[in-house]
C-alpha angles and dihedrals in degrees: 000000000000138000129238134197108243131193144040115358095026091149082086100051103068096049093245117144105223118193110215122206126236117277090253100041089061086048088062096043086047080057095056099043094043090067087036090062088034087061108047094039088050095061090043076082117011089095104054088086081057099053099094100044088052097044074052095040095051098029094235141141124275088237090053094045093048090057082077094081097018082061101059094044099058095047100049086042084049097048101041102088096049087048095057096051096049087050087055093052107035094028129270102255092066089049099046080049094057095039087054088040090056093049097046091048082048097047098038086057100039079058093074102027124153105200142025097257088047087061099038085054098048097047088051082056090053097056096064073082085070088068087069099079088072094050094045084053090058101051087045085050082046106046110035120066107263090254087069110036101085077051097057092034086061094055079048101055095035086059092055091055084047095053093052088054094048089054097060092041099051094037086057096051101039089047097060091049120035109004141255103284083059085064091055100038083055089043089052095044081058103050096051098055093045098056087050076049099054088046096066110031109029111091124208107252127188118336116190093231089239118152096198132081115191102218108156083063101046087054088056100061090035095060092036085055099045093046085054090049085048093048089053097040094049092040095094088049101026098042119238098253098042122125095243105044084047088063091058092052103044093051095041084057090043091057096042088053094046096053085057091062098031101058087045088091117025124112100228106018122176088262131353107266091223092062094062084058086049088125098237091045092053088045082049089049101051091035082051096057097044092041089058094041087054098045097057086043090057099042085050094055099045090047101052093037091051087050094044122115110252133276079034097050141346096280085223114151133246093267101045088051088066089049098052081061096056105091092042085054079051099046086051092053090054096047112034087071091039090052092046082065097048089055091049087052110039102013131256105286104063087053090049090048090045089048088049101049086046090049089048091048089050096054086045086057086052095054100048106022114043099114106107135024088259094057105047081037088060098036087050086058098048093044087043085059096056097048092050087046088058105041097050089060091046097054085047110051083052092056096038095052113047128055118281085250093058111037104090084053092046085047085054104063098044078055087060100045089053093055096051097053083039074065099046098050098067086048094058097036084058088054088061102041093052096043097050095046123156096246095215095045088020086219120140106273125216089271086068084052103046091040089045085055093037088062091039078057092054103040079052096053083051094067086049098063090041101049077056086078095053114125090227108218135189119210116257092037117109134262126253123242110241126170099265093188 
């Protein structure tokens, strides 16, 4: 087993030589993949508004019509961490320009699809483009000098945030007025510019010099993974304890384990083992899960709450619901920079335990102060804000902490992570709703609400205690040697 020097400046470490843009030029690169990730995260949600006119459109089932979005978000979950690593061995920018060929051919298609199963395939095709968010982090983590890139990570991860808003918003309104297929034809118009876009203006960064690929193993955990995301998804329809959905579950388990003992011993793996026990990855890996969990909690029971008859809920639209999120969209593009600084300057975990205490005071909010638009308004920033706060440490700690070969791997598999708690919250959120029904409306009561926000409060306090463990670190200061085998 062998040691590697991990930490800021790691670059270094490994021997390589990386050649590091000008300050403006990386500017320049930061402006092309913002409206990349804009893009791609937008149309993760522009078409839920849309569900219910295409289940209509293509007389289907809910459970068929929902595997539109579900769709997408298994297979670019699935496909992240392979494409990370492929992006740390051939170079980032080939593989940003795949990813983005894949979701333009899928959007372009899905576009003009005549049934049901044509537009559920090509938007799974799309979603390889979600696997693009790791590999911009990693360009961001390539180009700019360490004491900025939490900074630029942050922009990064608050458009995204951006991007999934946006989409609620414009579905609902294209959808009113001109129909579904014109989502898809404008998301189609944008991608194509953007990947003549990338062309010209994304440069290759830093590539490991590896010749293999492990891709039995990335398979693996892409299938175990996928079958997970397929067990959650089909849970509501299939029932949690059928047969069928059990399968899914039980071989999606089996996978994930095998690809454990199976990458022990292999010469070139799809990421060291050991670097995933380097202690702030591992912190990374476990806040990551949980922050994504709670943000989809959060977003559900907004959601729900906000298009809820009253006195039940606030009666808002679709539409207006995507309005009332908009601050708190705002409030996550000022502060997700601001918060990248903050993590240069003073470390990761005070930033983790900040995001943490706000997130805890917003779902208090929720809890005691929902009763007017203001007030959910004002709860959804301040809960916003401790999400962003969050996510920004998280990304960091990955890239700072593993060797430049191996970050938007590493990046990946957070991603990954991430996705797979986004997919759990909703879950969890639905459990509440049906157990604490009006029994007259049979519509969730204030006690589903209150219990939906005290759980987002405890899985809050969770990340607390685990952000306690971080190995805070200063840039400049020097990595610590772990046991990388």
């Amino acid at each position: 087993m062998s040691s590697s020097t991990l930490g800021l400046g790691n670059a270094n470490s490994t021997g390589a030589t990386v050649s590091v843009a000008t300050e403006g030029r990386s500017i320049g690169v930061l402006l092309v993949l913002a409206p990349i990730i804009l893009l791609v995260t937008y149309v993760t949600s522009m078409l839920l508004p849309a569900i219910p006119l295409i289940q209509k459109d293509f007389a289907t089932t809910a459970t068929t019509a929902a595997w539109i979005t579900t769709g997408f978000l298994i297979v670019g979950t699935g496909v992240s961490p392979l494409f990370g690593k492929l992006g740390d061995v051939y170079g980032k920018k080939r593989m940003i320009m795949m990813a983005l060929v894949c979701f333009t051919i899928g959007v372009g298609l899905a576009g003009f699809s005549t049934s049901i199963y044509m537009l559920v395939i090509t938007m799974a095709v799309a979603g390889v483009g979600y696997a693009i968010l790791p590999l911009a982090l990693g360009i961001v983590s390539d180009l700019f000098p360490e004491e900025k890139v939490a900074m630029m990570q942050g922009v990064i991860m608050a458009t995204a945030a951006v991007g999934g808003t946006l989409g609620l918003v414009g579905g609902s309104y294209v959808v009113q007025t001109l129909g579904w297929q014109y989502l898809l034809y404008t998301a189609l118009v944008g991608s194509v510019a953007l990947v003549a876009l990338a062309a010209a203006f994304l440069k290759e960064t830093l590539k490991s010099g590896q010749a293999r690929v492990d891709y039995s193993g990335a398979f693996t955990l892409m299938g175990g993974v996928a079958l997970l995301l397929v067990y959650l998804s089909e849970g509501q329809s299939l029932g949690w304890l059928s047969y069928e959905n059990l399968a899914f579950l039980v071989l999606g388990l089996v996978l994930t384990s095998s690809f454990f003992v199976l990458e022990h011993g292999r010469a070139s793996p799809l990421i060291q083992l050991g670097l995933l026990r380097v202690r702030n990855v591992f912190v990374a890996n476990i806040a990551g899960i949980i922050a994504g969990l709670v943000n989809y909690l959060l977003f559900f029971g907004f959601v729900y709450y906000a298009e809820l008859p009253q006195p039940f809920g606030l009666g808002f639209s679709i539409l207006s619901t995507g309005l009332a999120l908009l601050p708190a969209t705002v409030a996550m593009i000022v502060v997700g920079p601001i918060m990248g600084r903050v993590v240069a300057k003073s470390g990761p975990k005070p930033v983790l335990l900040m995001g943490s205490s706000a997130l805890v005071l917003g779902m208090l909010l929720f809890i005691f102060n929902r009763a007017s638009t203001f007030g959910i308004v004002m709860d959804a920033v301040v809960s916003s804000v401790g999400i962003v706060c969050m996510l920004v440490p998280i990304v960091n700690m990955v890239t700072s902490s593993l060797p430049k070969q191996n970050a938007s791997t590493g990046v990946g598999i957070n991603w990954m992570l991430q996705n797979l708690g986004k997919s759990i919250g909703p879950i969890l959120a639905t459990v509440f709703l049906t157990a604490y029904a009006d029994s007259v409306t049979h519509l969730p009561s204030s006690l589903a609400f209150n219990a939906i926000f005290t759980l987002g409060i405890g899985f809050a306090v969770v990340v607390a205690i685990t952000s306690l463990a971080t190995e805070n670190y200063f840039f400049g200061d020097r990595r610590p040697t772990v046991d990388s085998g």
